[in-house]
Each structure stands twice: as C-alpha cells, then as structure tokens.
C-alpha positions as CSV (number, residue, x, y, z in Angstrom):
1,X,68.1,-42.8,52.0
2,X,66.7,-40.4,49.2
3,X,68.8,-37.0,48.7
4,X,68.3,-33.9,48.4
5,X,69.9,-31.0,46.7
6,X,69.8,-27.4,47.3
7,X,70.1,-24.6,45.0
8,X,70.5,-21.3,46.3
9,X,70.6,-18.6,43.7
10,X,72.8,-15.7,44.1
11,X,72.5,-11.9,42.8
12,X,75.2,-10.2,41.3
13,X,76.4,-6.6,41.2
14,X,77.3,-5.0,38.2
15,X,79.2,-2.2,38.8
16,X,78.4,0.4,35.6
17,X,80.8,2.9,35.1
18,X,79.9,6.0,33.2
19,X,83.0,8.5,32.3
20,X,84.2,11.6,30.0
21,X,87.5,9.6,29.6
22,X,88.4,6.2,28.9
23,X,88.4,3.2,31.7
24,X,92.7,3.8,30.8
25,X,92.1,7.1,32.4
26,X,89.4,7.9,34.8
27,X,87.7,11.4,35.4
28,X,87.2,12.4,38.7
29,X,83.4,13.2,37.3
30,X,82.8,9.0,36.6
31,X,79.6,7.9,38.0
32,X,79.0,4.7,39.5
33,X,75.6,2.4,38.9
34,X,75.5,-0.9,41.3
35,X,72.6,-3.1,39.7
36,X,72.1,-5.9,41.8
37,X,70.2,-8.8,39.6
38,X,70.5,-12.3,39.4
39,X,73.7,-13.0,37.3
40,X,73.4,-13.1,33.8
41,X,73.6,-16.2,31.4
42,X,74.9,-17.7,28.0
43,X,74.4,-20.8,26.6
44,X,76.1,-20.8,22.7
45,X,74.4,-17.3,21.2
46,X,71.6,-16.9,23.2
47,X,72.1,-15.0,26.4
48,X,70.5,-12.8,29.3
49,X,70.7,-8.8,28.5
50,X,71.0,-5.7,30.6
51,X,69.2,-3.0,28.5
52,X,69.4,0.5,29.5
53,X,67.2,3.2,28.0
54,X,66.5,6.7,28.2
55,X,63.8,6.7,30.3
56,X,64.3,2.6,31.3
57,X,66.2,-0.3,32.6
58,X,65.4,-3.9,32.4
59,X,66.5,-7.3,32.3
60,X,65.6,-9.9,29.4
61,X,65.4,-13.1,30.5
62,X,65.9,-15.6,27.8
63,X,67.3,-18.8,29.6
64,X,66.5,-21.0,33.1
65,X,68.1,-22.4,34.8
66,X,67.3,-26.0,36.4
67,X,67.8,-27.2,40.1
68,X,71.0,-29.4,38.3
69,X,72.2,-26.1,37.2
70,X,71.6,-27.0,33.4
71,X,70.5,-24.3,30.9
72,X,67.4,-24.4,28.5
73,X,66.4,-21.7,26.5
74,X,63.0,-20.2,26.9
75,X,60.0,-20.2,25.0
76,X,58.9,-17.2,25.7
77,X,61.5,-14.3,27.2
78,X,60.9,-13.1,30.2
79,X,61.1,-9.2,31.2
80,X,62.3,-7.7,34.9
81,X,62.2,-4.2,35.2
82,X,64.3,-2.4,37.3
83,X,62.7,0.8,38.2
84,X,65.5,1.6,41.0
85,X,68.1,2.2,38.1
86,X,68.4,5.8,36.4
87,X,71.6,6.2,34.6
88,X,72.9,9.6,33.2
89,X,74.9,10.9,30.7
90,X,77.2,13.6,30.7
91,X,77.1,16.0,28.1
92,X,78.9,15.2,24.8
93,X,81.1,11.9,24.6
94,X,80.4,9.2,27.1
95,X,82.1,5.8,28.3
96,X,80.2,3.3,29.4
97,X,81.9,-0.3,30.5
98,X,81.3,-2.7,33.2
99,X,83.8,-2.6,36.1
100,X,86.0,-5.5,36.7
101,X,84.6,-7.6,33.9
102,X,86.0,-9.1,30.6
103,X,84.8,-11.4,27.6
104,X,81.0,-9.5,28.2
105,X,79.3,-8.7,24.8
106,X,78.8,-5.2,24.8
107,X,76.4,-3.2,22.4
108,X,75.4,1.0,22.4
109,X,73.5,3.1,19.9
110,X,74.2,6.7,20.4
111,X,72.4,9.7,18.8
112,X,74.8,13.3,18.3
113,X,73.2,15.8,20.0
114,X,71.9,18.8,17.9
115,X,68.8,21.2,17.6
116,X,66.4,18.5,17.2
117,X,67.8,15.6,19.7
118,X,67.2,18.8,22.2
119,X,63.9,17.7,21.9
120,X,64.2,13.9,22.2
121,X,63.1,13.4,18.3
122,X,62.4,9.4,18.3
123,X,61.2,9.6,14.9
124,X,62.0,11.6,10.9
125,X,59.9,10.9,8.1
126,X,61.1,12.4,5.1
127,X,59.7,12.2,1.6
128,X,59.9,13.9,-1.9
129,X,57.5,13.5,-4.9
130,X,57.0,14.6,-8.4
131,X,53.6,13.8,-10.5
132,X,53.8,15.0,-13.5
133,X,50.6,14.8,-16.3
134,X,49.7,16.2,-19.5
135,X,47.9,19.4,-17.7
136,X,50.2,19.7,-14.1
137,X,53.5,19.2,-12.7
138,X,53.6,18.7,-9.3
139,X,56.6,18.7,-7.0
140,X,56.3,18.2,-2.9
141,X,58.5,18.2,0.1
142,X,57.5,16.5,3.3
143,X,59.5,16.2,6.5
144,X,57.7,14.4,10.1
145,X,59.5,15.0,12.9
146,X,57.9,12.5,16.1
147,X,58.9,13.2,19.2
148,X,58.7,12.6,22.8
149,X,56.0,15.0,23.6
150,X,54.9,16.8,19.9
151,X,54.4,15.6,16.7
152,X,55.7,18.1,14.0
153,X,55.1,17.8,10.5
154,X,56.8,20.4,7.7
155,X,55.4,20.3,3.9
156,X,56.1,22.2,0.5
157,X,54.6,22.1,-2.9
158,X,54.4,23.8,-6.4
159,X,52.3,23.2,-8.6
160,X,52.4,24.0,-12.0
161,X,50.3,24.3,-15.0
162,X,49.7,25.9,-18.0
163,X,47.7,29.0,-16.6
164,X,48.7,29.2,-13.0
165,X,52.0,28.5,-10.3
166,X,51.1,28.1,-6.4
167,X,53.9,27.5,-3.8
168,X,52.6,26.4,-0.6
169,X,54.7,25.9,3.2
170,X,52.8,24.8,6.0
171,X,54.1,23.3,9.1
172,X,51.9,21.6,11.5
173,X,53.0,20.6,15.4
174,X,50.9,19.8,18.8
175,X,52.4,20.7,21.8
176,X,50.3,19.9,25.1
177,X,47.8,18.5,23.1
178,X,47.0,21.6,21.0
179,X,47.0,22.3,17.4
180,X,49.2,24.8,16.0
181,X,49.4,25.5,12.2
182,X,51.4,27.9,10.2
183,X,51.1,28.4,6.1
184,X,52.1,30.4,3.3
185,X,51.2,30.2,0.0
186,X,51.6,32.6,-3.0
187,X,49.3,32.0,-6.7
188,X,50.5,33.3,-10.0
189,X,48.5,33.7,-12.9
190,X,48.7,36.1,-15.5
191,X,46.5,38.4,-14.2
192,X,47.1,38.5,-10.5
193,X,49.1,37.4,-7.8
194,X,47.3,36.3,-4.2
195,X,49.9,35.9,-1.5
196,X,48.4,34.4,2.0
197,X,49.7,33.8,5.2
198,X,48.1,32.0,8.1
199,X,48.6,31.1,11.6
200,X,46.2,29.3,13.9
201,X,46.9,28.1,17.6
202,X,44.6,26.1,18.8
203,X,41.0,28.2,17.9
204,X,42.6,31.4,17.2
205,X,43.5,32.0,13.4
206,X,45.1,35.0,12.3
207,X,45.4,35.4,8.3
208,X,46.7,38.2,6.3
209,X,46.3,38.4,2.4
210,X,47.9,40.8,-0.7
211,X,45.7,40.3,-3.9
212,X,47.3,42.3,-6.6
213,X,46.2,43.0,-10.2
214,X,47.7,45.4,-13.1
215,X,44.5,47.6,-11.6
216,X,44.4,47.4,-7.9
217,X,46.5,45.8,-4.8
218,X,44.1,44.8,-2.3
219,X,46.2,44.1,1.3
220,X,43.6,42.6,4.3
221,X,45.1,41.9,7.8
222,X,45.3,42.7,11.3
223,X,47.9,44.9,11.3
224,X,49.3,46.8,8.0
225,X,52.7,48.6,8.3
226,X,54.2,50.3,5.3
227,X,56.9,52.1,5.4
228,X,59.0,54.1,2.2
C-alpha cells in the first residue's frame, strides 16, 4: 500500500517591538508590528531575512524547503514583499527587537538625524582637487548631496595665475523637476576687479554685476541700494 505524506506549511507571527527604552523597561509609547510570514530558516550561514526599510518591507528567501522537510539552498533568492507592513520610528533613539524570541541574528544601520537627514539625503559626494602647472594653480571644492526628491550639487574654485585670481561658488539643485542655479564669482587683475552674482530658477535669471577700475565703478542690476 504506497504512502503518502503531508506537509502543511505554517505562518508565523513576528511580533516587532519598537520602543524609546530598552525591552528591560518598556515605554507606554512602544509600538507593536505583527508580520505574519512563513517562518524563517537557517541552514549553517545562510538563512531567510526580514528586511525593513524606509519606505519598504520584504522577505529574502534564500532556502526551500522539501516535502521531507530537508533544506537546500537556492540558486537564485527569492523576494516577497510585504506591502501591509509600515513601521515607524519615534524621534531620536529607537529599540527595535523581536518579542519573545532569542538566538535571532539581528542587524540595524541607523543614520543621526540632522539638517540634511531632514531631507532624506541617500547620497554625499565630496571631492577636493589641486592642478597646479607652470602658468595656473587651480584649487576646487565639490560637495553632491542626492536625495530622495532633489539632487543638489555645491562647488568652489580659485584660480590663480600670474596676471589674474577668480573665486567662483555656484550651487546647483532640482526640486520638482526644475532647475535652480545660484553663483558668485569675483576676478582680480591689476587693473580691475568684476564681481558677479547670478540666480536663475527655472527660465528666470536675475544677475547683478560691479566692474571697478582706478577710473570708473560701473554697478548693473535690478535693484541698486546704497546707503552712507
């Protein structure tokens, strides 16, 4: 008589507990997440993981199990989103643990929240440079800041030679998929000195400008305000 056996697979609950104070002392402000998934697995070091993310929470399925309950590790890892889960974070330091478990391999990344984490920055690029020839020096500043919705990128130069010195800023950012630039730059020579200052949103530019020789000081802008 051939037999038959029957697997039936079971979900588990995690219970994820989010507090201001440690698991040792609970907050009457703790949240509670139930994720109901299939249970998670290990076989040696490679195992099943719960990730949470800011705007996402999934399971990553990297072993199967067989109908005689033995474990193989996949070739390819599977991934299960669970769009029902949105877990939040209290302002400043947070707990995180898993209620009424123990031996679980736990891992966070955290980022300290300051002016720029405000805006969900996901990205800094920073860079410094000096070329230096026979005729120039040249000494730059770049900082790229990539973000969630914007892309901002800060710069500075000087540049030297024998004859001349120009300092440039400039900052460049889009926000809602419109261009917005800002610059300054001042040139020295031994004659003159040409100071500019531009700003441009989108198709609008305004620019302002102060050319000044031992025999005249030019000023062209918008608006001019001088006051003793």
């Amino acid at each position: 008589m051939p037999s038959f056996i029957f697997i039936m697979e079971e979900n588990m609950i995690y219970k994820i507990i989010v507090d201001k104070q440690s698991r040792k002392n609970p907050s009457k402000e703790k949240r509670e997440y139930n994720i109901d998934i299939e249970e998670l697995r290990m076989k040696e070091d490679v195992c099943d993981t719960l990730t949470i993310e800011r705007d996402k929470t999934y399971v990553n399925r990297r072993l199967s199990l067989s109908e005689y309950q033995v474990l193989s590790v996949l070739d390819k890892p599977m991934i299960e989103n669970l769009e029902e889960v949105n877990i939040q974070l209290f302002e400043g330091d947070n707990y995180i643990y898993v209620f009424d478990m123990t031996g679980n391999k736990l891992y966070a990344e955290y980022i300290i929240k300051n002016d720029f984490t405000d805006i969900y920055c996901t990205k800094n690029e920073m860079n410094s440079s000096i070329n230096q020839t026979a005729q120039k020096i040249e000494l730059s500043i770049n900082q790229k800041l990539t973000e969630y919705s914007t892309t901002e990128e800060m710069n500075s130069a000087i540049e030297m030679k024998a004859d001349s010195i120009t300092s440039t800023v400039s900052k460049t950012y889009v926000n809602k998929n419109e261009l917005n630039t800002a610059k300054s730059e001042i040139k020295q020579t031994t004659d003159n000195i040409t100071s500019e200052v531009s700003k441009k949103v989108g198709n609008h530019e305004i620019i302002s400008k102060i050319n000044q020789s031992a025999e005249l000081v030019q000023i062209d802008g918008n608006k001019i305000s001088l006051k003793r």
